[in-house]
C-alpha positions in Angstrom: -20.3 -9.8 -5.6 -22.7 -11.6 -4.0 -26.0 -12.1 -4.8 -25.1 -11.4 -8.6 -22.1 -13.5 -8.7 -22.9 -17.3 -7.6 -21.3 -20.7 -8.3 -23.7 -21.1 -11.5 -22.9 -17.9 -13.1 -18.9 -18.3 -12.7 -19.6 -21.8 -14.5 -21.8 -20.0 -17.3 -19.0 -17.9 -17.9 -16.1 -20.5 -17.8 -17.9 -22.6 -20.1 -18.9 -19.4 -22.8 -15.3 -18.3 -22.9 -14.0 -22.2 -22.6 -10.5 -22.5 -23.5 -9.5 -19.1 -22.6 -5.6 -18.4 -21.6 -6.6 -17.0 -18.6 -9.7 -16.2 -16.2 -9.4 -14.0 -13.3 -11.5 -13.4 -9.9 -11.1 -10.6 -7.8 -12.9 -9.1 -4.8 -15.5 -6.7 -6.1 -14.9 -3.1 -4.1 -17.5 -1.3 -3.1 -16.4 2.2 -2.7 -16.8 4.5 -5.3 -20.7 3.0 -6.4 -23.7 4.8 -7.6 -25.9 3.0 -4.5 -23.6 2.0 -1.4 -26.8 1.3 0.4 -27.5 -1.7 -1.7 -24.8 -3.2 -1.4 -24.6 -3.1 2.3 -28.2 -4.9 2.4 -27.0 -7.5 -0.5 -23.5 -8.7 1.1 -20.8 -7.5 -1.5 -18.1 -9.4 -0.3 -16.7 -13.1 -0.5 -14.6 -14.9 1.8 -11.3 -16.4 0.6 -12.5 -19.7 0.6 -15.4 -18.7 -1.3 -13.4 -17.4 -3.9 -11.3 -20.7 -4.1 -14.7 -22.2 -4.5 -15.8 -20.4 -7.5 -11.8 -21.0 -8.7 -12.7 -24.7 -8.9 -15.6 -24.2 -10.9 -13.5 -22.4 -13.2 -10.6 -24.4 -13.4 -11.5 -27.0 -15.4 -13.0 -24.6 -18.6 -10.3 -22.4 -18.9 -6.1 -22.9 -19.2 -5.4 -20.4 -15.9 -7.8 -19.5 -13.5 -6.4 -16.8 -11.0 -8.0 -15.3 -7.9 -6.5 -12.0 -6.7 
């Protein structure tokens, strides 16, 4: 979800959890949230090649990275 989620933080998190079996991105939803308003003025969403983007960042600190 973007601002929260950026390339740095998915590399934070790889690295903490290093070695994991398996990491997993997914699109964040936004239905169903205490504030929709914020997330329509923060962009929620990334693209598909964003999310392969943030998969190579992971890759190389965990066994399997998977984006769904």
């Amino acid at each position: 979800m973007k601002p929260i989620v950026t390339e740095e933080t998915v590399e934070t998190i790889t690295k903490t959890v290093r070695g994991a079996k398996r990491y997993v991105l997914q699109r964040f939803s936004n239905h169903k949230v205490l504030d929709p308003g914020y997330f329509r003025k923060a962009g929620s969403g990334y693209e598909e090649r964003d999310l392969l983007r943030l998969k190579s960042i992971a890759d190389p600190w965990v066994q399997e990275c998977t984006v769904r």
